[in-house]
mmCIF file of the N, C-alpha and C atoms, coordinates in Angstrom:
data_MODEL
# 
_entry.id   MODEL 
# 
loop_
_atom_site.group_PDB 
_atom_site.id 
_atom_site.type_symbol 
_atom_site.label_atom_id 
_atom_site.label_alt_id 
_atom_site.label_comp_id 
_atom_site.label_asym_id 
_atom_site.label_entity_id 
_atom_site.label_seq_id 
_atom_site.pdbx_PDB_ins_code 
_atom_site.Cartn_x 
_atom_site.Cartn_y 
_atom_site.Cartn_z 
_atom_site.occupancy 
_atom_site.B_iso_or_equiv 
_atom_site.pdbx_formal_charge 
_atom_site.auth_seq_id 
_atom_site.auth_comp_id 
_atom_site.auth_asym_id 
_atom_site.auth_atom_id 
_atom_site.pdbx_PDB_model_num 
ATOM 1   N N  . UNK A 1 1  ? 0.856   -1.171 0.000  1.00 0.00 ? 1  UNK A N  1 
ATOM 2   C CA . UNK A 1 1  ? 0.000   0.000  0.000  1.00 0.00 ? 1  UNK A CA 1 
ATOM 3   C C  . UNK A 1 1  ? 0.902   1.233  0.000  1.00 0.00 ? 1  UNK A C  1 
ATOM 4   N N  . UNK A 1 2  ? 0.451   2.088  -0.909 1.00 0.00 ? 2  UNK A N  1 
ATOM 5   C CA . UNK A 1 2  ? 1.735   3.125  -1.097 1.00 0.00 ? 2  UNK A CA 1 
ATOM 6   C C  . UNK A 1 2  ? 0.814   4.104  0.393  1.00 0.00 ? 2  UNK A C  1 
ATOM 7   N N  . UNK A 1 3  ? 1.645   5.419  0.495  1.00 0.00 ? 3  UNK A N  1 
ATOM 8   C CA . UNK A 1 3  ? 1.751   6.279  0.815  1.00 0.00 ? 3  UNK A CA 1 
ATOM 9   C C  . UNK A 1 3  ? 0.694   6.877  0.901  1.00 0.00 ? 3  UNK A C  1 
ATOM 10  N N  . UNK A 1 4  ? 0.066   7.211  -0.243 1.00 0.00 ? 4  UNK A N  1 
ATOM 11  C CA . UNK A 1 4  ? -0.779  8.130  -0.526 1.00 0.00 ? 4  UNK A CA 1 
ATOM 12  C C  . UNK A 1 4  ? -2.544  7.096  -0.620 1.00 0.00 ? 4  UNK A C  1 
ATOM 13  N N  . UNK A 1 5  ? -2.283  5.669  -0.470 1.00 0.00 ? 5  UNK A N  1 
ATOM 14  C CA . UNK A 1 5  ? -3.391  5.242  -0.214 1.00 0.00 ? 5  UNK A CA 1 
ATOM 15  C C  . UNK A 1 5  ? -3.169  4.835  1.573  1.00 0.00 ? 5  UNK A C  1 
ATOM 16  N N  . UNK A 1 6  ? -2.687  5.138  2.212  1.00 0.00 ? 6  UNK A N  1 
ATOM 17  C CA . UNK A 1 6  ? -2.620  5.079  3.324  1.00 0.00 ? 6  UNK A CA 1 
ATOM 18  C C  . UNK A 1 6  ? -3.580  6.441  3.894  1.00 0.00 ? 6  UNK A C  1 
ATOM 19  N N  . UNK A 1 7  ? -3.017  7.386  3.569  1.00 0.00 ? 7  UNK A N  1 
ATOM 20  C CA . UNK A 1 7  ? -3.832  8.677  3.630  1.00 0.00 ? 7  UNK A CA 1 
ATOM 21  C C  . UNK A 1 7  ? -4.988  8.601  3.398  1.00 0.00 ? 7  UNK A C  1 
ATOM 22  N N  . UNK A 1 8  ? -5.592  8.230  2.148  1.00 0.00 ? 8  UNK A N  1 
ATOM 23  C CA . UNK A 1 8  ? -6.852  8.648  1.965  1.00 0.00 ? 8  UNK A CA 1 
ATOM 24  C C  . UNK A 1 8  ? -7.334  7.414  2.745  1.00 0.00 ? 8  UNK A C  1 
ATOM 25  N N  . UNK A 1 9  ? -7.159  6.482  3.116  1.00 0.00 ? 9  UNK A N  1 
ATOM 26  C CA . UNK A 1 9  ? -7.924  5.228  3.960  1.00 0.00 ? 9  UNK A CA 1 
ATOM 27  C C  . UNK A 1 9  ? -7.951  6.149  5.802  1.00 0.00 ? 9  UNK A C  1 
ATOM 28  N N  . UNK A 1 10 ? -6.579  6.585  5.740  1.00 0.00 ? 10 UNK A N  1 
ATOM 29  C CA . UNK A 1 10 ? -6.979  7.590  7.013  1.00 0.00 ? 10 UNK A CA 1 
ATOM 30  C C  . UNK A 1 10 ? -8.302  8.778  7.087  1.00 0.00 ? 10 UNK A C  1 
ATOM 31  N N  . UNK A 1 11 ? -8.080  9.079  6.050  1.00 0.00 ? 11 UNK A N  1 
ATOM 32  C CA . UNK A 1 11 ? -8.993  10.276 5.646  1.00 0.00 ? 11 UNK A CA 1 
ATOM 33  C C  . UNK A 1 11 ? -10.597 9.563  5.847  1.00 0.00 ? 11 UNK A C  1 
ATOM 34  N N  . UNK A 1 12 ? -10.780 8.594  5.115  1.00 0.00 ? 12 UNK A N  1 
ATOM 35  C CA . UNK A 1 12 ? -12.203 7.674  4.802  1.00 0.00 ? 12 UNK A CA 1 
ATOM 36  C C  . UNK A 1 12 ? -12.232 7.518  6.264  1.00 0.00 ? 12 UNK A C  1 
ATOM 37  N N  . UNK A 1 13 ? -11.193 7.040  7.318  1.00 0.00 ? 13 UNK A N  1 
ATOM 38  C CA . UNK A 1 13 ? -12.545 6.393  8.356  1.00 0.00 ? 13 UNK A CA 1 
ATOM 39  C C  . UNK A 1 13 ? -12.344 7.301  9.303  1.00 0.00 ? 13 UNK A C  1 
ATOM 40  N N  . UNK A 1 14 ? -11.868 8.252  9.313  1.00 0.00 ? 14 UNK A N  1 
ATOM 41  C CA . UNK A 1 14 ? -11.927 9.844  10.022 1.00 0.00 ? 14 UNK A CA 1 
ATOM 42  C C  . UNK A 1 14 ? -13.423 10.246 9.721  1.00 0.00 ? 14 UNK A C  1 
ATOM 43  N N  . UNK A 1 15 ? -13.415 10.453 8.562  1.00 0.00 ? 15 UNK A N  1 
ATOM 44  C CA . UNK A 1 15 ? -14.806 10.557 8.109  1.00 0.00 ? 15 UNK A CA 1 
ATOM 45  C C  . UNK A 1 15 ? -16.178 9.951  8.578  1.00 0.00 ? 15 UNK A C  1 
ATOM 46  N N  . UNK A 1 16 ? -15.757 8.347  8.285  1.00 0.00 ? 16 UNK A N  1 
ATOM 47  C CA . UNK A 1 16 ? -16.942 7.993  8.587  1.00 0.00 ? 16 UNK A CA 1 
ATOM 48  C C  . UNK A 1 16 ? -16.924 7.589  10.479 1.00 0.00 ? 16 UNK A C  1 
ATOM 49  N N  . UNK A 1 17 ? -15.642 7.804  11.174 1.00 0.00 ? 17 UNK A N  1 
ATOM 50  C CA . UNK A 1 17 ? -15.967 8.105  12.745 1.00 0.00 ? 17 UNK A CA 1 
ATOM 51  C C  . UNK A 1 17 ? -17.293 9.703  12.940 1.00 0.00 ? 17 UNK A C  1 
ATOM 52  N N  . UNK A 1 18 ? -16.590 10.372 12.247 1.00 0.00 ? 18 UNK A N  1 
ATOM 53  C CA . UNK A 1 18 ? -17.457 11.616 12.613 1.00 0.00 ? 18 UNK A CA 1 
ATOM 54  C C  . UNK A 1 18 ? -18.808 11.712 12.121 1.00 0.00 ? 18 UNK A C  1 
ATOM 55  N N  . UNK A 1 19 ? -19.149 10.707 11.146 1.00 0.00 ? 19 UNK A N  1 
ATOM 56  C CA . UNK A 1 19 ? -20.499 10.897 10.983 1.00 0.00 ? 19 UNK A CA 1 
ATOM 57  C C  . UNK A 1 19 ? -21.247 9.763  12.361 1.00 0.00 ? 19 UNK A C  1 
ATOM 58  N N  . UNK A 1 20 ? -20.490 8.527  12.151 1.00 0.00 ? 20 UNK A N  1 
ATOM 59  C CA . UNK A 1 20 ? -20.657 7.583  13.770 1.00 0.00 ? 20 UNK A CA 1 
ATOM 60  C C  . UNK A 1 20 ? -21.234 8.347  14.826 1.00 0.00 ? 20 UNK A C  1 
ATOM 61  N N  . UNK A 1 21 ? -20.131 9.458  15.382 1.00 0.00 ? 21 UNK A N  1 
ATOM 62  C CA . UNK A 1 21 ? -20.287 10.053 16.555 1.00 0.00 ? 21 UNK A CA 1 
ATOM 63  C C  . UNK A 1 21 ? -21.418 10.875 16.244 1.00 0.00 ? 21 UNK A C  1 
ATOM 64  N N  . UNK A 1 22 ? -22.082 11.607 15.276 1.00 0.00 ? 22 UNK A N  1 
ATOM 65  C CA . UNK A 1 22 ? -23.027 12.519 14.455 1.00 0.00 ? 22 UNK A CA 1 
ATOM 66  C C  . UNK A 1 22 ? -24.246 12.168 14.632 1.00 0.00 ? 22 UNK A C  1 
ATOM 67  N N  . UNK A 1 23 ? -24.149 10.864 14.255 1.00 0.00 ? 23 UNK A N  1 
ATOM 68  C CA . UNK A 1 23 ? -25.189 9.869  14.732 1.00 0.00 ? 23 UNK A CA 1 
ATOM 69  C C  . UNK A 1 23 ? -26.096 9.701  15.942 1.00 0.00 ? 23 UNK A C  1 
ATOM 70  N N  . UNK A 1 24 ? -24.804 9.678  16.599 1.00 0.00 ? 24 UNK A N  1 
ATOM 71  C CA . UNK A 1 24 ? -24.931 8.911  17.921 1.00 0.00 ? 24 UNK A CA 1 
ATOM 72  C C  . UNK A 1 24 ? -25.376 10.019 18.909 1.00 0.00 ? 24 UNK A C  1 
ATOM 73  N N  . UNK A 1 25 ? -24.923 10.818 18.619 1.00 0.00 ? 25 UNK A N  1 
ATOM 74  C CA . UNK A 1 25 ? -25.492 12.264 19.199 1.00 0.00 ? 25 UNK A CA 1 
ATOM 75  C C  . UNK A 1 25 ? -26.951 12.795 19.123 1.00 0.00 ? 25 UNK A C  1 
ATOM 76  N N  . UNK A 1 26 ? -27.435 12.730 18.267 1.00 0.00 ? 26 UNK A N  1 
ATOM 77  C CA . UNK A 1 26 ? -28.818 12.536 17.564 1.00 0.00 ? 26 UNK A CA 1 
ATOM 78  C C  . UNK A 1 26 ? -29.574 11.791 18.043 1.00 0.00 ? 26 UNK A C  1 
ATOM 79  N N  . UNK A 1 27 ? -29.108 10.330 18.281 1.00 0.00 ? 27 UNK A N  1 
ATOM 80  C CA . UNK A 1 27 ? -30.060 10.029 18.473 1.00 0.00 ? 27 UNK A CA 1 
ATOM 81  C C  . UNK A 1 27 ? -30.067 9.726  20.117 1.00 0.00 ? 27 UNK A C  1 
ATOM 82  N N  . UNK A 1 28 ? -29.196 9.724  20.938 1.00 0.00 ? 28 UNK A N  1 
ATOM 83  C CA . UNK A 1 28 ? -29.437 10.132 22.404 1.00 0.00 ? 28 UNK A CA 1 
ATOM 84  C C  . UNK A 1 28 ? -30.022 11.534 22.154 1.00 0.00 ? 28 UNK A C  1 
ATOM 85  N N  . UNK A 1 29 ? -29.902 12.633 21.419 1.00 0.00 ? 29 UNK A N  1 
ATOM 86  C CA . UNK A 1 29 ? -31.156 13.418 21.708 1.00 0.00 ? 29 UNK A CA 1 
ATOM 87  C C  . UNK A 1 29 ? -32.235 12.990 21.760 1.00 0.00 ? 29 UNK A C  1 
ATOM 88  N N  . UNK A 1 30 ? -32.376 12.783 20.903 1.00 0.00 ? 30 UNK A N  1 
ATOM 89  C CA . UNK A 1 30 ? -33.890 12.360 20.429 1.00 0.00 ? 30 UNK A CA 1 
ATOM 90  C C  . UNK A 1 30 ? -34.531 11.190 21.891 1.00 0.00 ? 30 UNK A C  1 
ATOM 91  N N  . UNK A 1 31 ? -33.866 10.592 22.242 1.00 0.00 ? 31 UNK A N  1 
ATOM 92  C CA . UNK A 1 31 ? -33.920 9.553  23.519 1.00 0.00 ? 31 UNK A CA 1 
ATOM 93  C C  . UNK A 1 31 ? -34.072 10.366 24.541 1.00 0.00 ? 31 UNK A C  1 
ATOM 94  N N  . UNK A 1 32 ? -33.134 11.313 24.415 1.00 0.00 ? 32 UNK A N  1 
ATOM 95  C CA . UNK A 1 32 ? -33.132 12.323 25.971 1.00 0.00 ? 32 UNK A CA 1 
ATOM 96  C C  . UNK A 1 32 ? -32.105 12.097 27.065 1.00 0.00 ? 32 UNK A C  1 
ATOM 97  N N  . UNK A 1 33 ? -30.805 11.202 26.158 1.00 0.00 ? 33 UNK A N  1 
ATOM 98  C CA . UNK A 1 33 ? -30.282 10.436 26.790 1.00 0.00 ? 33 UNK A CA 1 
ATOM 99  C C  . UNK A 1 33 ? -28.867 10.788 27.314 1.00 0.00 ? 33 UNK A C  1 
ATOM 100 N N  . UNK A 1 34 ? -27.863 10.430 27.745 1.00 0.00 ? 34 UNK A N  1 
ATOM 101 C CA . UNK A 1 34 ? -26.571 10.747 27.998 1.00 0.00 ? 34 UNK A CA 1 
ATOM 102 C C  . UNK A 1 34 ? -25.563 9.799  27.114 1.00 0.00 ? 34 UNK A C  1 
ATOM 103 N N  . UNK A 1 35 ? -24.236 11.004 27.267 1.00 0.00 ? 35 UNK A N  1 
ATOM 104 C CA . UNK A 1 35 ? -23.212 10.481 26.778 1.00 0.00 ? 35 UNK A CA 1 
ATOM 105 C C  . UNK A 1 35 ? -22.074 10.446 27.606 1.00 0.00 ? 35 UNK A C  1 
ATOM 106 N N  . UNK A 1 36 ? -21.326 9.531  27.880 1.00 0.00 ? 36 UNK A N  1 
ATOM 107 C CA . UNK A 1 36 ? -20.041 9.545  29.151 1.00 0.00 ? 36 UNK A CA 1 
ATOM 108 C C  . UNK A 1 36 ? -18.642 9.313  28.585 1.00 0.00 ? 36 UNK A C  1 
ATOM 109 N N  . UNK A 1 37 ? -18.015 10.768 28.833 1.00 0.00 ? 37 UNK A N  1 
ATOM 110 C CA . UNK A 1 37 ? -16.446 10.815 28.138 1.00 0.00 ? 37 UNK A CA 1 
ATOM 111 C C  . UNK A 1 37 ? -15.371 10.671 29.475 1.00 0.00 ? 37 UNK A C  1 
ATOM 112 N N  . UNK A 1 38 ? -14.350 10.565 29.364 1.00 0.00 ? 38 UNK A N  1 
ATOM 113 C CA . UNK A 1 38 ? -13.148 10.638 29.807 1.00 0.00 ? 38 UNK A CA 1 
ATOM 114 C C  . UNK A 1 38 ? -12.472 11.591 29.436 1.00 0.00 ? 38 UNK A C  1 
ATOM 115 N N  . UNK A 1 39 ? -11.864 12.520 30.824 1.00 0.00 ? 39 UNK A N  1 
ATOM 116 C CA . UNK A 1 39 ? -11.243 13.473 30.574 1.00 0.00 ? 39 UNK A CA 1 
ATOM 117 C C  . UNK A 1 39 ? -9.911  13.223 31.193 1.00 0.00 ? 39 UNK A C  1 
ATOM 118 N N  . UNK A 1 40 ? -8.871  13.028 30.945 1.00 0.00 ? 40 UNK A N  1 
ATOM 119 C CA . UNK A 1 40 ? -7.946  12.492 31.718 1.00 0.00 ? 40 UNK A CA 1 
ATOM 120 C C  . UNK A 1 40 ? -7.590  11.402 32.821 1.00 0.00 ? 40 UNK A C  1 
ATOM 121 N N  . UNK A 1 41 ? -9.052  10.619 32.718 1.00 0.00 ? 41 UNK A N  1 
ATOM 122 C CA . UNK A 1 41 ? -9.148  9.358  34.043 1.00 0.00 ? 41 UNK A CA 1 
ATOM 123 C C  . UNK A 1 41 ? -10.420 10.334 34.472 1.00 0.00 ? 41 UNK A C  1 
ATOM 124 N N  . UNK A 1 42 ? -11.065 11.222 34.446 1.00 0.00 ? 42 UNK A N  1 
ATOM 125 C CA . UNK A 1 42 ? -12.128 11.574 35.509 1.00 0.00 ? 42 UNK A CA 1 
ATOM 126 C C  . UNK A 1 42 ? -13.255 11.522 34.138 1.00 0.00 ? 42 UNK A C  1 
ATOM 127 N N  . UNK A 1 43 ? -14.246 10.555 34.450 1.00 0.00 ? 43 UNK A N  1 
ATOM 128 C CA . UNK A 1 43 ? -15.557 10.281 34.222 1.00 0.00 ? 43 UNK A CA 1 
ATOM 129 C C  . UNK A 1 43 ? -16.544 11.472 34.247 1.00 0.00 ? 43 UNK A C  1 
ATOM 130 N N  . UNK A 1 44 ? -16.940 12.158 32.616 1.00 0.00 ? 44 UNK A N  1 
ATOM 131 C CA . UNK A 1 44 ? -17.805 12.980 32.997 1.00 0.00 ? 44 UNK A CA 1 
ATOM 132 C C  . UNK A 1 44 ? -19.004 12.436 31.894 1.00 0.00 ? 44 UNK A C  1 
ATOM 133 N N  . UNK A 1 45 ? -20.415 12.446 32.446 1.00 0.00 ? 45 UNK A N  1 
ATOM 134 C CA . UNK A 1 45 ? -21.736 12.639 31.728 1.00 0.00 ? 45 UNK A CA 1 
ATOM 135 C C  . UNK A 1 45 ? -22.206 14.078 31.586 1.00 0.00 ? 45 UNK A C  1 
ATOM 136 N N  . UNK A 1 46 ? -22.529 13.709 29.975 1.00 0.00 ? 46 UNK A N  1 
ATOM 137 C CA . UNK A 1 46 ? -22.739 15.520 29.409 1.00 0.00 ? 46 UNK A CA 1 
ATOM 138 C C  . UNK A 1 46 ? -24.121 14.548 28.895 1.00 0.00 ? 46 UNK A C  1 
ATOM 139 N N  . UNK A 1 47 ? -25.629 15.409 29.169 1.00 0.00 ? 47 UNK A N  1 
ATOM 140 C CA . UNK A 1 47 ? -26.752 15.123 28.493 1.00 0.00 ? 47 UNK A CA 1 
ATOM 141 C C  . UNK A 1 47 ? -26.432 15.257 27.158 1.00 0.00 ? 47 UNK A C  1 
ATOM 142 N N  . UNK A 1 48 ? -27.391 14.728 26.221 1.00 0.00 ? 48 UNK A N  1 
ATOM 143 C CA . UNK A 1 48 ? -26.666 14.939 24.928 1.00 0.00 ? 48 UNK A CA 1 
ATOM 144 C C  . UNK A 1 48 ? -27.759 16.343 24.232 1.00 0.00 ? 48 UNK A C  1 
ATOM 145 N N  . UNK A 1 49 ? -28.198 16.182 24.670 1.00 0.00 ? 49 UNK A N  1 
ATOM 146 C CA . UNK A 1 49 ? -28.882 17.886 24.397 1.00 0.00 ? 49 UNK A CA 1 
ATOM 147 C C  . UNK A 1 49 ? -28.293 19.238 24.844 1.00 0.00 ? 49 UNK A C  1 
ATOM 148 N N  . UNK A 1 50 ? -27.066 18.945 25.513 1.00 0.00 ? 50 UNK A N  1 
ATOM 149 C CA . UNK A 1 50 ? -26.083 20.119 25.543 1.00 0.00 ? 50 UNK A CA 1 
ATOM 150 C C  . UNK A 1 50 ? -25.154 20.230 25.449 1.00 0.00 ? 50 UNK A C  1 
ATOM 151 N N  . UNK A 1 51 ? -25.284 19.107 24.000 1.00 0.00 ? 51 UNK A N  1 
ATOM 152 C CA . UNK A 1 51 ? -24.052 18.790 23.401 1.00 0.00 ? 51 UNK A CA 1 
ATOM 153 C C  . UNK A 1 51 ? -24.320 19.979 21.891 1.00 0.00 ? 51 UNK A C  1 
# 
């Protein structure tokens, strides 16, 4: 795999992570629901409606 198809395969699932997460956001709105990140080891829940 050259170089430059390495890139665009990076590029493609960059992409399709951010539509994933796009998603996923949406539809815990729509649920009313939460989302739980990691911020350095400390556990935080953000509703996803104020996201």
């Amino acid at each position: 795999m050259s170089e430059e198809e390495v890139k665009e395969m990076e590029k493609k699932i960059l992409e399709g992570f951010a539509i994933a997460y796009r998603k996923l956001v949406e539809q815990k709105k729509r649920e009313d629901g939460e989302l739980v990140f990691s911020d350095n080891g400390k556990i935080i829940v953000v509703k996803a409606r104020d996201l």
